[in-house]
N, CA, C and O atoms as CSV, one atom per row, in Angstrom:
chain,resi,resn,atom,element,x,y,z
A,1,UNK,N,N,37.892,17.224,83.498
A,1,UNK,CA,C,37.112,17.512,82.311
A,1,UNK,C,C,37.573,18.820,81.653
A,1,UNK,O,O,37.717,19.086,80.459
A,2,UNK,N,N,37.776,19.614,82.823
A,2,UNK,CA,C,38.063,21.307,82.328
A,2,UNK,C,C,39.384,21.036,81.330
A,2,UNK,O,O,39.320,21.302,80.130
A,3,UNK,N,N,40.615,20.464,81.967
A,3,UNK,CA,C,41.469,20.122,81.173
A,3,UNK,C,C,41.621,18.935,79.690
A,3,UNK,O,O,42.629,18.752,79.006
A,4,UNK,N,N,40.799,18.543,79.601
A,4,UNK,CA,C,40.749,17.238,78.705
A,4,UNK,C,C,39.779,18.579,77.257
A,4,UNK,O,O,40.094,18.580,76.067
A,5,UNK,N,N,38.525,19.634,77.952
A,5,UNK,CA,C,38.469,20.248,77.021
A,5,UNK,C,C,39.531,21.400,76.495
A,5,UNK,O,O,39.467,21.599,75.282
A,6,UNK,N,N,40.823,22.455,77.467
A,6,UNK,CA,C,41.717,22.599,76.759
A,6,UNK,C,C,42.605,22.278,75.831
A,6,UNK,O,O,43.098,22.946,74.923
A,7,UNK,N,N,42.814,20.715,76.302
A,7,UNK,CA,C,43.462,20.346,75.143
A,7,UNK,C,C,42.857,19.714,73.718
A,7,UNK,O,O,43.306,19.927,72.592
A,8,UNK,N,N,42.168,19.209,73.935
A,8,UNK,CA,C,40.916,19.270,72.312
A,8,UNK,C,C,41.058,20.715,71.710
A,8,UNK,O,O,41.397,20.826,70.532
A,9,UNK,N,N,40.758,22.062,72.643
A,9,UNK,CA,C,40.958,23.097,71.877
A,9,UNK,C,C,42.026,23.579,71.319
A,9,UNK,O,O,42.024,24.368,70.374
A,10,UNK,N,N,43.511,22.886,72.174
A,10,UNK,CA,C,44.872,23.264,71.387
A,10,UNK,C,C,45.071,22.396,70.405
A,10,UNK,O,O,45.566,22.766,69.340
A,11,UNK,N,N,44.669,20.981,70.658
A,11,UNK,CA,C,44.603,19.961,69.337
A,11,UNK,C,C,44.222,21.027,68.566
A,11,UNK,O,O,45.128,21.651,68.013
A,12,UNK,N,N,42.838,21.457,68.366
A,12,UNK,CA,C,42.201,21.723,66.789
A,12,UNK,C,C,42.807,23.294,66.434
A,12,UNK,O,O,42.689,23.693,65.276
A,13,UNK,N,N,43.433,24.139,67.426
A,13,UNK,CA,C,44.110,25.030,66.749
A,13,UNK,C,C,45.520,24.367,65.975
A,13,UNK,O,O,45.754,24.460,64.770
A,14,UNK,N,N,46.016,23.972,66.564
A,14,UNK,CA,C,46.973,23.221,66.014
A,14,UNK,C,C,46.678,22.396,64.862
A,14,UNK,O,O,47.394,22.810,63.951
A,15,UNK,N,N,45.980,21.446,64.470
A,15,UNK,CA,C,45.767,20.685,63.300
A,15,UNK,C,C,45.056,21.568,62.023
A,15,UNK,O,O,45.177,21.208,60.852
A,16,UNK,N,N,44.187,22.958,62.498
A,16,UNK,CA,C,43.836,23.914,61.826
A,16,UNK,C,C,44.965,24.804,61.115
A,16,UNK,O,O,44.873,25.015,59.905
A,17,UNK,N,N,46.097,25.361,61.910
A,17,UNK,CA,C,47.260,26.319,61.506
A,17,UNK,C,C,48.064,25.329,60.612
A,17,UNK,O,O,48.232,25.709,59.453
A,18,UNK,N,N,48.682,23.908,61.021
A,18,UNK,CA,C,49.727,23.563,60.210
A,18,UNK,C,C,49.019,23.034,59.191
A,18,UNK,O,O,49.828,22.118,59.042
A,19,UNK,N,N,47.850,22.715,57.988
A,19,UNK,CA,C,47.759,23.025,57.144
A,19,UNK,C,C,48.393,23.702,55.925
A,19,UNK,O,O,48.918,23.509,54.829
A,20,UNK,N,N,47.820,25.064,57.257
A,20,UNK,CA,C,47.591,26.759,56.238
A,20,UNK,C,C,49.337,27.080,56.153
A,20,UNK,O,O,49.776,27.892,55.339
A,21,UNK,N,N,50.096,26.438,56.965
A,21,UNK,CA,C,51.405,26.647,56.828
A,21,UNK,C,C,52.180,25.841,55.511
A,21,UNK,O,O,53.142,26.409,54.994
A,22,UNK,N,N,51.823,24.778,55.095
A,22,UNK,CA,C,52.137,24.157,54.329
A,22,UNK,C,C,51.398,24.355,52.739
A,22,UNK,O,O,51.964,23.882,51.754
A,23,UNK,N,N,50.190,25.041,52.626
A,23,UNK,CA,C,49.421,25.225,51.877
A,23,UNK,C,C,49.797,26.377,50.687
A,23,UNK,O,O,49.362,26.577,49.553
A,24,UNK,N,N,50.836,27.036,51.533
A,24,UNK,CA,C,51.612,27.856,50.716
A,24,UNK,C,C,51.962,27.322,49.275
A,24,UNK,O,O,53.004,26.688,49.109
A,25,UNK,N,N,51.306,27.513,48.484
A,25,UNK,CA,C,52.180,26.742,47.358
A,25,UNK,C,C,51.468,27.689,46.143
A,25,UNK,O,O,50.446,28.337,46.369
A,26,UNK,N,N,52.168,27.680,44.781
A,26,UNK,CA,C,51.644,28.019,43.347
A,26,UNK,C,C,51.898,26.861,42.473
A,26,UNK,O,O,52.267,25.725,42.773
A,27,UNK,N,N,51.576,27.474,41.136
A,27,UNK,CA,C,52.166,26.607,39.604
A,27,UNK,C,C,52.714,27.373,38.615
A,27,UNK,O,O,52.614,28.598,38.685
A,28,UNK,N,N,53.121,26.992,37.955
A,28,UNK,CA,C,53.606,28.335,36.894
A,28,UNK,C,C,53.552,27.189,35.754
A,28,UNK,O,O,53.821,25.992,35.847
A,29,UNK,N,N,53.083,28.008,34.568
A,29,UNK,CA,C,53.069,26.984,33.048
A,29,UNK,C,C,53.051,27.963,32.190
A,29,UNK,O,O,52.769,29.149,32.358
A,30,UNK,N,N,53.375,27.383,31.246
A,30,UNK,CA,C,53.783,28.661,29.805
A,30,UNK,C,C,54.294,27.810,28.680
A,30,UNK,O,O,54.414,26.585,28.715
A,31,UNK,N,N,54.496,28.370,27.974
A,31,UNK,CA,C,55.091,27.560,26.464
A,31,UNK,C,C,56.483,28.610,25.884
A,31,UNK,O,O,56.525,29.832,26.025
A,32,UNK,N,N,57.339,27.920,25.349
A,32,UNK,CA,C,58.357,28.303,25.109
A,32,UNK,C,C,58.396,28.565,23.343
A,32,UNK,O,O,57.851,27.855,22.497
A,33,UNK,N,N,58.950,29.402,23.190
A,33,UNK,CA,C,58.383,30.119,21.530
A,33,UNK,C,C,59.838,30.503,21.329
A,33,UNK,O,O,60.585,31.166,22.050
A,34,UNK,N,N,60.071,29.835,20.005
A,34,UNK,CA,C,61.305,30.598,19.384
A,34,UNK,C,C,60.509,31.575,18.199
A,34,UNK,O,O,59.294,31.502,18.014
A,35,UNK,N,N,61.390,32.471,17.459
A,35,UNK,CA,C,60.915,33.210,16.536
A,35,UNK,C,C,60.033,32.400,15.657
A,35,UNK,O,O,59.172,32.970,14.988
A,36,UNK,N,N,60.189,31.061,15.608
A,36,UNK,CA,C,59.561,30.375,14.319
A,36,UNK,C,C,58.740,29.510,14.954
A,36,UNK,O,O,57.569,29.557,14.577
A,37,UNK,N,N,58.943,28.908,15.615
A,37,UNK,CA,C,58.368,27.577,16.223
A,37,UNK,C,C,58.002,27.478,17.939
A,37,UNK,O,O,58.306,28.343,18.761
A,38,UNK,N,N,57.329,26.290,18.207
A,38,UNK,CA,C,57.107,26.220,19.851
A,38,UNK,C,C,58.249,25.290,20.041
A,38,UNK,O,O,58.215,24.432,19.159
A,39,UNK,N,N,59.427,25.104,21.001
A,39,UNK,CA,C,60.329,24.525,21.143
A,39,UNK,C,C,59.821,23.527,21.467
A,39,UNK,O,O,58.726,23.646,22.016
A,40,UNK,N,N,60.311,22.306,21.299
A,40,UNK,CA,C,59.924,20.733,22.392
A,40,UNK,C,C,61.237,20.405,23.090
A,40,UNK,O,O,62.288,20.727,22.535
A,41,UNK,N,N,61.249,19.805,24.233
A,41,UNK,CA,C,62.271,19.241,24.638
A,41,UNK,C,C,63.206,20.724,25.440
A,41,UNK,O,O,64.425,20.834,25.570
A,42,UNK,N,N,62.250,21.587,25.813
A,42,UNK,CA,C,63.190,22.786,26.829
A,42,UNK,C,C,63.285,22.359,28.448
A,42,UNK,O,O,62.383,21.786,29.059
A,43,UNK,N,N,64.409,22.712,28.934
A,43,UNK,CA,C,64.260,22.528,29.943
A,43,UNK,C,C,64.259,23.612,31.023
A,43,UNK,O,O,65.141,24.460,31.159
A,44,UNK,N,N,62.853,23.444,31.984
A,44,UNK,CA,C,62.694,24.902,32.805
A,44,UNK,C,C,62.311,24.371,34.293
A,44,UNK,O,O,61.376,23.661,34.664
A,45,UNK,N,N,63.536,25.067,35.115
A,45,UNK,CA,C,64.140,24.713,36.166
A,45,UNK,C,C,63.810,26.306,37.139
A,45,UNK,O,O,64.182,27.450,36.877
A,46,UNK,N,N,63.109,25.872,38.122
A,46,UNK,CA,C,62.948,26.499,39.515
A,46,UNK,C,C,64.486,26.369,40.417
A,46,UNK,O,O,64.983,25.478,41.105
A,47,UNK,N,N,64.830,27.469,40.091
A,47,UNK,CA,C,66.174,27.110,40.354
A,47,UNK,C,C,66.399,26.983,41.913
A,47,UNK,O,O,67.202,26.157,42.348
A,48,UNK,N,N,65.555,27.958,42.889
A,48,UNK,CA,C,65.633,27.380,44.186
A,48,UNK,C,C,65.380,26.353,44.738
A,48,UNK,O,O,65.639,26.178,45.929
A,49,UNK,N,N,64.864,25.532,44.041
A,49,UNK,CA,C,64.205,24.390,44.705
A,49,UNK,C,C,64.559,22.941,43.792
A,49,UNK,O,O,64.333,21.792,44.172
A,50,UNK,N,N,65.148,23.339,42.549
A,50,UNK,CA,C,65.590,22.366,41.810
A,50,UNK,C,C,64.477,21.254,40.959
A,50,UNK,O,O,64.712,20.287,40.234
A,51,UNK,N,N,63.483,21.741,41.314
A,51,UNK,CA,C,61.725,20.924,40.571
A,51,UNK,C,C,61.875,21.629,39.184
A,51,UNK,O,O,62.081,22.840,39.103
A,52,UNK,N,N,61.783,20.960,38.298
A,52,UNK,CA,C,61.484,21.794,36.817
A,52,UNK,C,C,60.722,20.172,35.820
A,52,UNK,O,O,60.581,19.040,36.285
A,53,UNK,N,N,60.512,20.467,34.963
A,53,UNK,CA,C,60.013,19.613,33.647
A,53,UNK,C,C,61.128,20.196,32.703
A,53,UNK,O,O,62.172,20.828,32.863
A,54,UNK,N,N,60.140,19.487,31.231
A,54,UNK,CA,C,60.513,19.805,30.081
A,54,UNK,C,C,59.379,19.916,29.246
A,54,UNK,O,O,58.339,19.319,29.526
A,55,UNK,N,N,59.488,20.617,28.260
A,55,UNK,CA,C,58.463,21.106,27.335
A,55,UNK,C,C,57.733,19.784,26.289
A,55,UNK,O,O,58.419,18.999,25.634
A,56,UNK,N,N,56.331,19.783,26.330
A,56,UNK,CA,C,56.224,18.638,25.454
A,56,UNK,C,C,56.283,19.286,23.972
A,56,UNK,O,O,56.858,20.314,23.617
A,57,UNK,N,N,55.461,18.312,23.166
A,57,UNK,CA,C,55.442,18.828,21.844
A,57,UNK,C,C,55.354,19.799,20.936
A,57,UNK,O,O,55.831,19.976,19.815
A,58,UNK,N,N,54.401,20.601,21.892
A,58,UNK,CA,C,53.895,21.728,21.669
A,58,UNK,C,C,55.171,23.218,22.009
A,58,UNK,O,O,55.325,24.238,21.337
A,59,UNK,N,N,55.677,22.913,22.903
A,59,UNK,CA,C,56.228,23.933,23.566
A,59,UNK,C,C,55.936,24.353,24.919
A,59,UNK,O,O,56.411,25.427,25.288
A,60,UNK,N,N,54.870,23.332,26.116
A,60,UNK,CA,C,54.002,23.671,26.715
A,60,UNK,C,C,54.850,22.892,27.771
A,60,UNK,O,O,55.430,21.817,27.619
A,61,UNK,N,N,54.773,23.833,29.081
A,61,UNK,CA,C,55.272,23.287,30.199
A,61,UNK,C,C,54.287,23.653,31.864
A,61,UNK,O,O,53.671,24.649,32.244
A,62,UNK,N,N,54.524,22.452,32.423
A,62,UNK,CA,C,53.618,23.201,33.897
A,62,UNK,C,C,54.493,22.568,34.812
A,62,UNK,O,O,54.990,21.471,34.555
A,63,UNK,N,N,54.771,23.344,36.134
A,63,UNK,CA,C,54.778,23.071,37.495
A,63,UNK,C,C,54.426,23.050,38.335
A,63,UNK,O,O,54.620,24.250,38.526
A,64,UNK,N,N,53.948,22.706,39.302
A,64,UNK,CA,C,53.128,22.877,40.333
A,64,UNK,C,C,53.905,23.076,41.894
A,64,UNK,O,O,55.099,23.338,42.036
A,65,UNK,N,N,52.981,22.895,42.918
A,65,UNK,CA,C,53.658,22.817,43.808
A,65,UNK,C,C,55.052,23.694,44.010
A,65,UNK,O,O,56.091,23.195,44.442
A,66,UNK,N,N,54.932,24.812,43.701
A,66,UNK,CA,C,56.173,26.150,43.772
A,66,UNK,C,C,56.033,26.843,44.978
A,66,UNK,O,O,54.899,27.303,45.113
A,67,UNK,N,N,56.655,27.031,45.725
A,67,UNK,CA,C,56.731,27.424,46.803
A,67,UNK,C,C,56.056,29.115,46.626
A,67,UNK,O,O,56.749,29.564,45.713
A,68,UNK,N,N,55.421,29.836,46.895
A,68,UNK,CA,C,55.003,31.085,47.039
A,68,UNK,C,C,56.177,32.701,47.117
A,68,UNK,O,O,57.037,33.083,47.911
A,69,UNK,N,N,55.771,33.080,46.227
A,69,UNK,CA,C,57.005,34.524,46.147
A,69,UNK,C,C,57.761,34.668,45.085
A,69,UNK,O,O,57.316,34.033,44.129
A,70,UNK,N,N,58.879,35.340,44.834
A,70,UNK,CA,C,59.827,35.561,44.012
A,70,UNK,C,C,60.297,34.489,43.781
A,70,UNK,O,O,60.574,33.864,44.805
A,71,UNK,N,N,60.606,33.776,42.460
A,71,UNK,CA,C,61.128,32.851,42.025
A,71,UNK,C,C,62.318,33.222,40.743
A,71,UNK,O,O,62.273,34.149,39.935
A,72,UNK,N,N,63.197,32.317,40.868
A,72,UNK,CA,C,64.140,32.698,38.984
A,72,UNK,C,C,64.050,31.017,38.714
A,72,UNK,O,O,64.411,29.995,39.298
A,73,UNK,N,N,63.317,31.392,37.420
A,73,UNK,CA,C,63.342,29.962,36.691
A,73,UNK,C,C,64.224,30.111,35.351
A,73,UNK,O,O,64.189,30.812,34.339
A,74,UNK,N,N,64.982,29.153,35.839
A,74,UNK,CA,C,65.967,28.844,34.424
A,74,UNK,C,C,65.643,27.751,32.895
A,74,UNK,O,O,65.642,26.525,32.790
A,75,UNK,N,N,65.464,28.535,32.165
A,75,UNK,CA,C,65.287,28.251,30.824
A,75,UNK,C,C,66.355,27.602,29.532
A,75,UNK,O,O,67.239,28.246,28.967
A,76,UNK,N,N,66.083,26.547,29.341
A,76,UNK,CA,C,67.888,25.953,29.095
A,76,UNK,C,C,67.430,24.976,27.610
A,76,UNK,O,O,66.758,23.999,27.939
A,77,UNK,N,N,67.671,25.075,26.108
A,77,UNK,CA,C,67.275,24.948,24.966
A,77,UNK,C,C,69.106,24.602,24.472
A,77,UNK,O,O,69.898,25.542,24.423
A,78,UNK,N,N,69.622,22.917,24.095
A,78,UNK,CA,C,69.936,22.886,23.035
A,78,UNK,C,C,70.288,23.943,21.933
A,78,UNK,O,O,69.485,24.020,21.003
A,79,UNK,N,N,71.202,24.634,21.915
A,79,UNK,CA,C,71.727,25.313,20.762
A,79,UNK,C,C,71.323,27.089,20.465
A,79,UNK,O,O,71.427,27.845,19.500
A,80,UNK,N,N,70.715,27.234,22.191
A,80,UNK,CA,C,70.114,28.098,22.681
A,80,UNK,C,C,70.823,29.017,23.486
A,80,UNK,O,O,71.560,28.325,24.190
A,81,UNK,N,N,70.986,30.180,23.748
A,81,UNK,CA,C,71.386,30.674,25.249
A,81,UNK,C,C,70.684,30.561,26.246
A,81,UNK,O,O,69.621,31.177,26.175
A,82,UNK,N,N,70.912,29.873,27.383
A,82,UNK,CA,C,69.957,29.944,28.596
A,82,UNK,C,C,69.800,31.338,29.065
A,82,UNK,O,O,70.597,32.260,29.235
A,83,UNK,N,N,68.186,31.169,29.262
A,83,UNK,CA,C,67.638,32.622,29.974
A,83,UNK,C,C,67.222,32.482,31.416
A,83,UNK,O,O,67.259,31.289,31.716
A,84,UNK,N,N,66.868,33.183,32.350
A,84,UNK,CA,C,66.722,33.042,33.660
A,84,UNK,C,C,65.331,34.158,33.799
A,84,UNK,O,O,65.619,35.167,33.155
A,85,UNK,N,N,64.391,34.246,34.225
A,85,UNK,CA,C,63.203,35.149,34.184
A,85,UNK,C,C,63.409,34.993,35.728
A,85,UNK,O,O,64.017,34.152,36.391
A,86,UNK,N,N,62.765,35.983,36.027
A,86,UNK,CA,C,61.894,36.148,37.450
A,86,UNK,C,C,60.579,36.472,37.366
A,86,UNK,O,O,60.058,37.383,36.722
A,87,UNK,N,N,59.921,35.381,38.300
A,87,UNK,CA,C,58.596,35.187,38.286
A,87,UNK,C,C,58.109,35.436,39.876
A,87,UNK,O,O,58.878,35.129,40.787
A,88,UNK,N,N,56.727,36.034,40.169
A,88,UNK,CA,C,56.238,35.909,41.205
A,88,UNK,C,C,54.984,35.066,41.597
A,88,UNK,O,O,53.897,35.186,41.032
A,89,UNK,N,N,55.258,34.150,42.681
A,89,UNK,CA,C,54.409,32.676,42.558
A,89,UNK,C,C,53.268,33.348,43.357
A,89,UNK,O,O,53.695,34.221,44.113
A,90,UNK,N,N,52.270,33.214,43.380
A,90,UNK,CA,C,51.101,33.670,44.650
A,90,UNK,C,C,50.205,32.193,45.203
A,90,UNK,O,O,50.134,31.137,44.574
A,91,UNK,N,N,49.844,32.363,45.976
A,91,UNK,CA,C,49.191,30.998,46.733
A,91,UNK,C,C,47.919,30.726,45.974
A,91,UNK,O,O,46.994,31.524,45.827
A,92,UNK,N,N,47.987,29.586,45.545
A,92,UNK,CA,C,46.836,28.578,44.894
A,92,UNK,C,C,46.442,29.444,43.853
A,92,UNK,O,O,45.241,29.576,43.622
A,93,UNK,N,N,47.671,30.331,42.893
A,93,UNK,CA,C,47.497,31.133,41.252
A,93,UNK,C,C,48.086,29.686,40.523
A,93,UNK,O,O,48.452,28.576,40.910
A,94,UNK,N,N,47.927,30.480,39.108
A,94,UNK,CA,C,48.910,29.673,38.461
A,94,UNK,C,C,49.682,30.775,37.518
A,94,UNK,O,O,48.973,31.465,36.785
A,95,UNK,N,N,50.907,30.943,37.507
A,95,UNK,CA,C,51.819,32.308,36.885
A,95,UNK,C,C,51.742,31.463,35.623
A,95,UNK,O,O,51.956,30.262,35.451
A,96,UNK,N,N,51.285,32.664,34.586
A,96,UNK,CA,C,51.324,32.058,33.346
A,96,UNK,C,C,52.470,32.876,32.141
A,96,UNK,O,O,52.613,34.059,31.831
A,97,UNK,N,N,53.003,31.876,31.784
A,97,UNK,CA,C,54.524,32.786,31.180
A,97,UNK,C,C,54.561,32.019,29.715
A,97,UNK,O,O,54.221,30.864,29.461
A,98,UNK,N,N,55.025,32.922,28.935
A,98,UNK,CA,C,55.376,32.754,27.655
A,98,UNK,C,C,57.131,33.440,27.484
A,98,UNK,O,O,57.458,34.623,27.582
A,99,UNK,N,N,57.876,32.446,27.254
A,99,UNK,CA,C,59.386,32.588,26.726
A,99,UNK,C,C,60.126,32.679,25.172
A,99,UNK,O,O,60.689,31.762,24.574
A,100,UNK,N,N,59.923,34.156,24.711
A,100,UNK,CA,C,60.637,33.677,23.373
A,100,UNK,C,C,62.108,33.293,23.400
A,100,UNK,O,O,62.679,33.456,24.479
A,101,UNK,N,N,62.734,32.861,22.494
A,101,UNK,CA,C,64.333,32.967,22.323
A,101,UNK,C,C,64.684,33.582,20.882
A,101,UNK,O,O,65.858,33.747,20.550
């Protein structure tokens, strides 16, 4: 019995920690602004991890699921110079960014 309740107690530490290990995560969203207009159709790339979208109509983009910490997201516009920002992700934030060109 003594043993059947140790291991129930390492079960539930265990099913408790790997969660919180995986739970690590952010989002980052922002809209992309040229001098005149909100761009559509940008493309913004988490460059460590290779997850990005593209901007809808508006200029408006979100990601989710970003791994936590220092990030460089690459910013890449048609007829544009690509820009590269560094962003810092924090657990269950959402980094909110605005990009002119």
């Amino acid at each position: 019995m003594r043993k059947l309740i140790n291991y129930l107690i390492c079960l539930m530490a265990i099913l408790w920690a790997v969660p919180s290990a995986y739970g690590q995560k952010g989002q980052l969203k922002g809209t992309v602004i040229s001098s005149k207009d909100r761009l559509e159709g940008v493309t913004v790339i988490i460059e460590k991890s290779k997850i990005g979208t593209v901007t809808n109509l508006d200029g408006y983009f979100e990601i989710s699921n970003i791994d936590t910490g220092k990030q460089q997201v690459k910013i890449d516009y048609m007829g544009f110079k690509s820009a590269l920002l560094s962003v810092y992700i924090k657990e269950n934030e959402t980094f909110d960014a605005v990009k002119f060109f």
